[in-house]
C-alpha positions, 0 to 999 in steps of 0.5 A, spaced: 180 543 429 184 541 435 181 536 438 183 533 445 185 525 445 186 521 452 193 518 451 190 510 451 186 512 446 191 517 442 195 510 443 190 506 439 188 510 434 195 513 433 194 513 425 188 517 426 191 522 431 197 523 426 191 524 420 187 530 424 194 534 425 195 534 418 188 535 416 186 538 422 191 542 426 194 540 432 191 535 437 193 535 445 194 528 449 192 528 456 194 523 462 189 523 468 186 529 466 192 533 464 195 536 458 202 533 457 203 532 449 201 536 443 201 532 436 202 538 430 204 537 422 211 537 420 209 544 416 206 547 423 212 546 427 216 549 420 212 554 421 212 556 428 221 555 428 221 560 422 217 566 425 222 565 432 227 570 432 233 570 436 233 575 443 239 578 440 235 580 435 230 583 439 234 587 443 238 590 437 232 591 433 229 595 439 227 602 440 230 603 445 237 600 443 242 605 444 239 609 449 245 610 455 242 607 461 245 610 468 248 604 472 251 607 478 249 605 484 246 610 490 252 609 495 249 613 501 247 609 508 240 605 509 236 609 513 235 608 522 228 606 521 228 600 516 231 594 520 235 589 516 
C-alpha cells in the first residue's frame, strides 16, 4: 500500500520507509504539502526499466511504418484577407 510520508518524518523513520517499499510498494515524500520524491524497491524499479522500450522500437514496430507519407509543401500565396 502506498503510503505518503512528510520529509521530516520519512527523514526520522528513514528505515521504516525503506521496509514499507519493499513490503508495501512505493512510498511518496512531500515538502510543504507537495509530492517531490517517490521511494520504490530495487525490484520495482528493475521492473519498470525492463518494460520500457525504446522509441526507435516503437516506431518501427508501428503499424503504420512503411506507409509513404507527402511531405511537399503548398507553395501558393497566403490569401488577401489573413493579416500576417
Amino acid at each position: 500500500m502506498t503510503q505518503i510520508w512528510q520529509l521530516q518524518d520519512a527523514k526520522n523513520k528513514f528505515s521504516q520507509v525503506v521496509d514499507s517499499a519493499v513490503q508495501s510498494g512505493p512510498q511518496i515524500i512531500t515538502r510543504h504539502g507537495q509530492e517531490v520524491v517517490i521511494v520504490l524497491s530495487i525490484e520495482e524499479y528493475r521492473q519498470m526499466k525492463a518494460s520500457q522500450r525504446k522509441l526507435s522500437d516503437f516506431f518501427r514496430e508501428s503499424p503504420l511504418a512503411g506507409i509513404e507519407l507527402d511531405f511537399s509543401r503548398d507553395t501558393s500565396l497566403p490569401r488577401d484577407d489573413i493579416a500576417l
